[in-house]
C-alpha positions in Angstrom: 21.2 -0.7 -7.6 21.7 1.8 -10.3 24.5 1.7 -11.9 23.6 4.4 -15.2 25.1 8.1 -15.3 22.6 8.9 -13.3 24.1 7.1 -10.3 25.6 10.8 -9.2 22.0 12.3 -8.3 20.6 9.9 -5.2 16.9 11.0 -6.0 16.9 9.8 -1.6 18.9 12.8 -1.0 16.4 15.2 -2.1 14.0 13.9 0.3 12.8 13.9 4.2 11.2 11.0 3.8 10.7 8.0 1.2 7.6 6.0 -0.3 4.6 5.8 1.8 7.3 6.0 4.8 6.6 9.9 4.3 2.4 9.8 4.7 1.1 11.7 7.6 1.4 10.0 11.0 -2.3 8.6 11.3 -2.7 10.3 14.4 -2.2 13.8 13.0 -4.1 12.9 10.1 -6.9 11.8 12.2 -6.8 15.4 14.0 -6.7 17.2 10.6 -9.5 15.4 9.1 -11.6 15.7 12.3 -12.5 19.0 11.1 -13.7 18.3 7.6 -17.9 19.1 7.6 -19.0 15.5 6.1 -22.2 17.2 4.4 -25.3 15.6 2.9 -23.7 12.8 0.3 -25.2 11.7 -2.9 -26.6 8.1 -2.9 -24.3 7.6 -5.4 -21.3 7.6 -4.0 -20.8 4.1 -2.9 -17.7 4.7 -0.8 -16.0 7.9 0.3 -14.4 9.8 3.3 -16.4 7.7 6.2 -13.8 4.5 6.4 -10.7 5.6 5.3 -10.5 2.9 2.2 -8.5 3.4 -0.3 -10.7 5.0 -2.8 -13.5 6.8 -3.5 -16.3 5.0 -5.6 -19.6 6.5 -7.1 -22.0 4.5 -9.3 -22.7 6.0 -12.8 -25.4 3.1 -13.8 -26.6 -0.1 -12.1 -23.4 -2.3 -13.9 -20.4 0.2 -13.6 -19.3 2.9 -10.6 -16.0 4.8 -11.2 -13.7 4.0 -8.9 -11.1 7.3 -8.1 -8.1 7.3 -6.7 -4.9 9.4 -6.0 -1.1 8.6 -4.8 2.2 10.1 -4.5 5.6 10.4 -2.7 9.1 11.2 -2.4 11.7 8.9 -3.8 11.9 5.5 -1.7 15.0 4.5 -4.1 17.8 6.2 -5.9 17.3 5.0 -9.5 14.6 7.0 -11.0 12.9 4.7 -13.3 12.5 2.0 -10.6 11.2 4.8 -8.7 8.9 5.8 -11.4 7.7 2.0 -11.9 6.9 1.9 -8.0 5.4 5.4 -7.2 3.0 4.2 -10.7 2.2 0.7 -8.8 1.3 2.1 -5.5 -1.1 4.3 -6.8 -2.7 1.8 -9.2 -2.9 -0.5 -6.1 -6.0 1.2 -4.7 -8.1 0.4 -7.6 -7.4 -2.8 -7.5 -7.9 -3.2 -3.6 -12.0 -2.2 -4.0 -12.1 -4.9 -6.7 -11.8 -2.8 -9.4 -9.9 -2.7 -12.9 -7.9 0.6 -14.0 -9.1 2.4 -17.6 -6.7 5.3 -17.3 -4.2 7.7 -15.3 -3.0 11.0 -14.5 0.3 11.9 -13.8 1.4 13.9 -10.5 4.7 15.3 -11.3 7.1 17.5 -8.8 9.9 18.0 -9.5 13.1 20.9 -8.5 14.1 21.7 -11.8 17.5 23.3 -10.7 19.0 20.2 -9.4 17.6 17.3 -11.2 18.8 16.9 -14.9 15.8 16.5 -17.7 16.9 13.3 -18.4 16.7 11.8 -14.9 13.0 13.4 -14.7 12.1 11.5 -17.9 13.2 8.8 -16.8 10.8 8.6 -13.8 8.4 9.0 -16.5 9.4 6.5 -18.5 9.0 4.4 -15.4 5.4 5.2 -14.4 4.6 4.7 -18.0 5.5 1.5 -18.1 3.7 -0.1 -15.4 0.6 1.6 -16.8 1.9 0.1 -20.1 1.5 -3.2 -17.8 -1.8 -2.2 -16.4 -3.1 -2.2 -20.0 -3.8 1.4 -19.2 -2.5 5.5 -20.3 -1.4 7.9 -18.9 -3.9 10.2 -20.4 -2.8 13.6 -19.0 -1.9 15.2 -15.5 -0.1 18.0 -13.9 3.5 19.5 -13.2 4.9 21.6 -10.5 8.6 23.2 -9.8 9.2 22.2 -6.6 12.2 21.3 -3.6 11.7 17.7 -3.3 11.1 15.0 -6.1 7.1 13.6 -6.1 5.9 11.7 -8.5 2.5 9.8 -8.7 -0.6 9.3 -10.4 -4.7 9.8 -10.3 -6.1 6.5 -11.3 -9.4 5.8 -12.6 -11.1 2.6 -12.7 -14.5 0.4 -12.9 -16.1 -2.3 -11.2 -19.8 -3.0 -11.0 -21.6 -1.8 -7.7 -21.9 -5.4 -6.5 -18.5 -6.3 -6.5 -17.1 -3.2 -4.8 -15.1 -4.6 -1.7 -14.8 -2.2 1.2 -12.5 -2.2 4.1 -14.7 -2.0 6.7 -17.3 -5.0 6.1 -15.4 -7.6 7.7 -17.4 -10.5 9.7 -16.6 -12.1 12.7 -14.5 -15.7 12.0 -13.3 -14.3 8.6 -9.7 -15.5 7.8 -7.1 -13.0 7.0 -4.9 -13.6 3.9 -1.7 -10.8 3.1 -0.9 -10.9 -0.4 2.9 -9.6 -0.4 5.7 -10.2 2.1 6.2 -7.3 4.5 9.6 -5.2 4.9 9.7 -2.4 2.3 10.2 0.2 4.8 13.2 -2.0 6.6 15.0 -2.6 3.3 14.3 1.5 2.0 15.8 2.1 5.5 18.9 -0.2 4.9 19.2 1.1 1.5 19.3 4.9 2.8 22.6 3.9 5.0 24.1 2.3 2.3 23.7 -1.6 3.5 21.4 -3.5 1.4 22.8 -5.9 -0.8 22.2 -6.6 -4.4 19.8 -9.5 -3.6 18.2 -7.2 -1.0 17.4 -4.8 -3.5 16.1 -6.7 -6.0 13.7 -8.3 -3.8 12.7 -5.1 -2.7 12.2 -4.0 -6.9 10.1 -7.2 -7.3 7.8 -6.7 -4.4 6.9 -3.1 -5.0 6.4 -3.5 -8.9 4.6 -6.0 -8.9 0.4 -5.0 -9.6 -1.6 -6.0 -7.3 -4.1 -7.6 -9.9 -5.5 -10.5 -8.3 -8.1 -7.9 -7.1 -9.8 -7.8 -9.7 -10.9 -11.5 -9.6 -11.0 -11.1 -6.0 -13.8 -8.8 -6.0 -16.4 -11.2 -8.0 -16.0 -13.6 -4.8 -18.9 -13.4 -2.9 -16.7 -15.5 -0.3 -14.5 -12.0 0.2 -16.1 -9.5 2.7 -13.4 -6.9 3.1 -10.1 -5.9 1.0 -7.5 -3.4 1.5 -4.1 -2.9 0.9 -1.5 -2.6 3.3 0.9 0.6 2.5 2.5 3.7 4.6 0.4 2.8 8.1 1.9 -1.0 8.2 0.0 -4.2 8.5 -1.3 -3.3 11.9 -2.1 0.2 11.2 -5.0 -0.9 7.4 -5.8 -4.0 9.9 -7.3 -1.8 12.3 -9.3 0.5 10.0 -10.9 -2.9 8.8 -11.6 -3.7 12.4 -13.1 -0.1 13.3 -14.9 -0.2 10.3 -16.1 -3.5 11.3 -16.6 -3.3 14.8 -14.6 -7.0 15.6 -11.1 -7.3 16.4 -8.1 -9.1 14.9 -5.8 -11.5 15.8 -2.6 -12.2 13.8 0.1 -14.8 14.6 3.7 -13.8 14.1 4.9 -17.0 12.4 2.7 -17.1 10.1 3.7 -13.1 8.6 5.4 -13.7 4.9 8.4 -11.5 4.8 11.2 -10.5 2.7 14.1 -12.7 3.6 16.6 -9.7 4.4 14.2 -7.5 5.6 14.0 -9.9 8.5 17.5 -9.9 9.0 17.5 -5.9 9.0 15.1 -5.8 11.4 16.7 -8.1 13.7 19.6 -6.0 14.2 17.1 -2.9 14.8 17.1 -1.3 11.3 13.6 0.9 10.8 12.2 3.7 9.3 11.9 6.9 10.9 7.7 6.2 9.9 7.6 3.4 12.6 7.5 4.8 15.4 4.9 7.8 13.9 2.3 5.2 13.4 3.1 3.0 16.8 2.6 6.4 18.7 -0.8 7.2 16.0 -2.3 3.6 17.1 0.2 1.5 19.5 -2.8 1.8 22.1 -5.0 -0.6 20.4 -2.4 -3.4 19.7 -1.6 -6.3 22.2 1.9 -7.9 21.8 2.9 -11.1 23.6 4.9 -10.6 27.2 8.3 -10.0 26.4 8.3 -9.7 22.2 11.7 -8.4 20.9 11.1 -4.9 19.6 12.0 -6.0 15.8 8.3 -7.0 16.2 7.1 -4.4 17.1 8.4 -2.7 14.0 7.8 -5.1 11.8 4.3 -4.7 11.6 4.5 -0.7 11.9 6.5 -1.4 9.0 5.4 1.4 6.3 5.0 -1.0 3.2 5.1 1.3 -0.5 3.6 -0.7 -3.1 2.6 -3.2 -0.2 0.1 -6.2 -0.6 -3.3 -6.9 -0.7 -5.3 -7.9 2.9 -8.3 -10.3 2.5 -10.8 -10.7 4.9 -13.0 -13.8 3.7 -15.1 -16.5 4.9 -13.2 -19.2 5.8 -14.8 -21.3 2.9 -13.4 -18.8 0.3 -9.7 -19.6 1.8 -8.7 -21.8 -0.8 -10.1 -19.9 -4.0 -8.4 -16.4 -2.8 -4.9 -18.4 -2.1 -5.8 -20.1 -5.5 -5.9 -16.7 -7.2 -2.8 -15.2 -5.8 -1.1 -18.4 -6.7 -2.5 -18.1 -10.5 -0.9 -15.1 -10.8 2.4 -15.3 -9.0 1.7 -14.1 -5.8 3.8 -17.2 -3.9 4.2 -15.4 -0.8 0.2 -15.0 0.1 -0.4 -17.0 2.9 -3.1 -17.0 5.7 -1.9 -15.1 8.8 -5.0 -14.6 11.0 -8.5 -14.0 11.4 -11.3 -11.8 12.7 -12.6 -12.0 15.9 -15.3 -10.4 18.5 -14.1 -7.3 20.5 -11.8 -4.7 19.6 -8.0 -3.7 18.2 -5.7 -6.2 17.1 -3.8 -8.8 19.2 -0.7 -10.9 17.9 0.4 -13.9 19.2 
């Protein structure tokens, strides 16, 4: 929690909406996109609008293609270098979800100068700066705006040669499904918001959305590893099922085998959500099958939106052990096999 000076402005309160909890529901983003002309594209551009991924990615010779990227939000917490640190990981997150490693960012600053003091601004800066710091990467410029609510993100820029670029919709049918992080963001950010989440809670929260989502990098020279995205503001369900329409299979995903943040669970048990739930349930609910009778905490677990969230694997079932190996290697405990692709359509949890 913070505990500074700065514990008097509650970055939360200058928002509607926190994190990737505040994205546009995925059915109205649909409907506004569905009027974008998708003209003649260059062959160079490996990857853009077609499959909703998470970047855009355009070869510049036959070893490198640029892989670009954008993110940012409202506050999701009320200390505004945490903040900073997780609005800065989140956006780095899609460069490392095509398989690609970050060179250098931008910085997408809003901010309503009348109400937030310089120092508590800076301080989001400082924040960003040092994950990029982390990322081995600068911040090498960006832009500022006076604005109502607080927003703070970044443009990131990366590499990875065309080979090794791992879309999100070039699944195969039998692949095993491996989630990186735990889920709950959203339940804890909601918790946090009334006031209720512990110390622990908090800090698990902190750990979870800082935390780089590296292992993609390595991830992406496995030719064992078909499909990769990460899992943010639509939920698990929601980034399953643009790797299943991308793909043309369906998903199944087993309940017990979900990692999630210890707390979170608890939250959710007693019906604690984020206003973002039930947007994406109503933006996609129609292609998900539930078991008879599942308790609603289900339900919103995996509408859950996830800031910072973790990366989804879809890879040959002989690959299993070296992508759980490489989350291992570098920390990721919680990464666990929950389920695999399958013939049909939508998603189906059992």
């Amino acid at each position: 929690m913070n505990t500074s000076a700065d514990a008097a402005f509650r970055l939360t309160e200058f928002s509607h909406g926190g994190g990737c909890g505040c994205k546009i529901a995925p059915g109205i983003l649909t409907e506004l996109l569905a009027a974008t002309p998708m003209r003649a594209l260059p062959k160079d551009l490996l990857v853009g609008m077609e499959s909703s991924d998470d970047a855009a990615v355009y070869r510049l010779n036959d070893t490198q293609a640029l892989v670009a990227t954008t993110d940012f939000f409202t506050p999701i917490v009320d200390d505004p270098y945490d903040f900073g640190r997780i609005a800065a990981t989140n956006a780095l997150s899609d460069i490392y979800a095509m398989g690609g490693h970050p060179i250098m960012a931008l910085a997408i600053v809003g901010m309503p100068l009348d109400k937030l003091p310089i120092g508590v601004i800076q301080k989001i800066l400082a924040g960003g700066e040092s994950v990029c710091a982390l990322a081995g990467i600068p911040i090498a410029g960006g832009h500022s705006i006076d604005v109502l609510e607080p927003i703070y993100g970044l443009v990131g820029l990366g590499l990875v040669h065309p080979d090794r670029v791992k879309r999100n919709d070039c699944a195969r049918d039998g692949d095993v499904l491996i989630l990186g992080k735990p889920l709950g963001v959203g339940i804890l950010s909601a918790a946090l918001k009334k006031g209720k989440l512990s110390t622990t809670g908090y800090a698990q929260m902190i750990a979870s959305t800082t935390r780089l989502n590296t292992p993609g990098i390595a991830l992406g020279a496995l030719p064992g590893v078909h499909a990769m995205t990460d899992v943010t503001g639509f939920g698990l369900a929601g980034h399953l099922l643009e790797i299943c329409r991308g793909s043309k299979l369906g998903a199944r995903v087993r309940f017990d085998l979900l990692p999630v943040i210890d707390e979170a669970l608890d939250w959710a048990k007693q019906g604690t959500k984020t206003g973002a739930t039930d947007r994406n349930w109503k933006g996609y609910g129609s292609e998900v099958r539930l078991p008879a009778r599942s308790p609603d905490w289900q339900r919103a677990l995996i509408t859950d939106p996830q800031t910072s969230g973790g990366l989804l694997v879809a890879c040959d079932a002989d690959a299993e052990s070296q992508v759980l190996a490489e989350f291992r290697r570098q920390g990721f405990d919680a990464a666990c096999r929950i389920g695999q692709m399958v013939a049909g359509q939508g998603l189906s949890l059992e």
